[in-house]
C-alpha positions as CSV (number, residue, x, y, z in Angstrom):
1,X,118.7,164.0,121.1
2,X,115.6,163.4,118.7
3,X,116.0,163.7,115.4
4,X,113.8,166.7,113.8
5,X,111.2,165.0,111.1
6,X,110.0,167.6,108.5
7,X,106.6,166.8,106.6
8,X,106.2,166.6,102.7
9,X,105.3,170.4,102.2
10,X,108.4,171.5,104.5
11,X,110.4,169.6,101.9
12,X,108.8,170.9,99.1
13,X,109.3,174.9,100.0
14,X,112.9,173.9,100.3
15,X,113.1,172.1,97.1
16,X,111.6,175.4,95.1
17,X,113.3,177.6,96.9
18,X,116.7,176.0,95.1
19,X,114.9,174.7,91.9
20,X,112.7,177.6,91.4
21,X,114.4,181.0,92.8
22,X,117.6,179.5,92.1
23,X,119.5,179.9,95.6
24,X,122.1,177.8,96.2
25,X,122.0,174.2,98.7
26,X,124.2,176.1,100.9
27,X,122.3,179.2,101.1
28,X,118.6,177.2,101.1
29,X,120.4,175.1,104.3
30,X,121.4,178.1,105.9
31,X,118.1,179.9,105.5
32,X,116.1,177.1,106.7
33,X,118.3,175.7,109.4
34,X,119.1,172.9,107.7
35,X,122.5,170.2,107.0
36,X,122.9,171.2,103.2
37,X,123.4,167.6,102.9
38,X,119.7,167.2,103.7
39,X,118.3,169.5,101.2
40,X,121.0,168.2,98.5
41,X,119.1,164.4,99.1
42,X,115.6,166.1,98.9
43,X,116.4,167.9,95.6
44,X,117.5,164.3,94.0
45,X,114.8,162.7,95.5
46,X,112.1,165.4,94.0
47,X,113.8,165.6,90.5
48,X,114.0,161.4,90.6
49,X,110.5,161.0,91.9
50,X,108.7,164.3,92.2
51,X,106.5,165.3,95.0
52,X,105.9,161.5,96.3
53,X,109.6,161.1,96.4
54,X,109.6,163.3,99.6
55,X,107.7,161.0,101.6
56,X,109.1,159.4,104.6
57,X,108.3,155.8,104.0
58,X,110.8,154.3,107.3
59,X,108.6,152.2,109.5
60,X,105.8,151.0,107.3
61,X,105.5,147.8,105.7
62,X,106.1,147.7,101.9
63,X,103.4,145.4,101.0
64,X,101.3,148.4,103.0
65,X,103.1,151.4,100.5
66,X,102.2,152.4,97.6
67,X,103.8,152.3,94.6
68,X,106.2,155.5,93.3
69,X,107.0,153.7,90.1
70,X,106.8,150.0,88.0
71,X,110.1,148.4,89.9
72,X,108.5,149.3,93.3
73,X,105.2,147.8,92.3
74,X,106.9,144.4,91.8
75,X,108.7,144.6,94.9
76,X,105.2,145.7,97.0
77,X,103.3,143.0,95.5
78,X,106.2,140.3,96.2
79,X,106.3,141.3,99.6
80,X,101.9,141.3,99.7
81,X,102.2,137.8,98.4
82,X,105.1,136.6,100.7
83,X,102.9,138.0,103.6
84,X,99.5,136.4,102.4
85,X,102.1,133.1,101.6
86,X,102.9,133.3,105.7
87,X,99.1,133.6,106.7
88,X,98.0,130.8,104.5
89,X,100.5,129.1,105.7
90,X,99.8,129.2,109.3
91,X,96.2,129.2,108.7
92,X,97.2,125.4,107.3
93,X,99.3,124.4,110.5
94,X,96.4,125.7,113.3
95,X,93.8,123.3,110.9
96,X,96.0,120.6,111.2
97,X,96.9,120.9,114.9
98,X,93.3,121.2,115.9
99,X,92.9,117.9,113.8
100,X,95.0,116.3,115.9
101,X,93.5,117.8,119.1
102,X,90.2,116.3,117.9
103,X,91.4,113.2,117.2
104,X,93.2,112.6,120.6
105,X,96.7,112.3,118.5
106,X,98.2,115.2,120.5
């Protein structure tokens, strides 16, 4: 069975609904269909991160994200550098191969 993916504003509505009206995780889980557990792990996420913190971020690159807060900057632009690192590198290794190929070394 597929797992159900809910979009940013889907999250939100649950989020005020508990924040905002005051219902209970239970109650917002029932009312929307949803594993309290879920909702419980949006509501940290939104009072950690705010709205951004809802986003689902699974299958991207980090160098690719954007950045939620300092820590994660550092760690997005390691992992740009590390990827630019790998390209320069293999940039440097095709140069020298087609060297050799030129030369008749190979």
């Amino acid at each position: 069975m597929a797992k159900r993916t809910y979009t940013q504003e889907e999250k939100l509505r649950a989020v005020v609904v508990h924040l905002e009206r005051g219902q209970s995780i239970p109650e917002v889980a029932k009312a929307y269909g949803l594993p309290a557990q879920l909702v419980r792990s949006w509501v940290k996420k939104y009072q950690e991160q705010g709205f951004v913190g809802l986003e689902d971020r699974r299958g991207k690159r980090l160098a690719k994200q954007t950045p939620r807060n300092k820590e994660e900057a550092l760690r997005i632009e390691n992992a740009r550098l590390h990827e630019e690192n790998e390209l320069l590198r293999l940039e440097l290794y095709l140069r020298k191969k087609l060297e050799e190929l030129e030369r008749g070394d190979a």
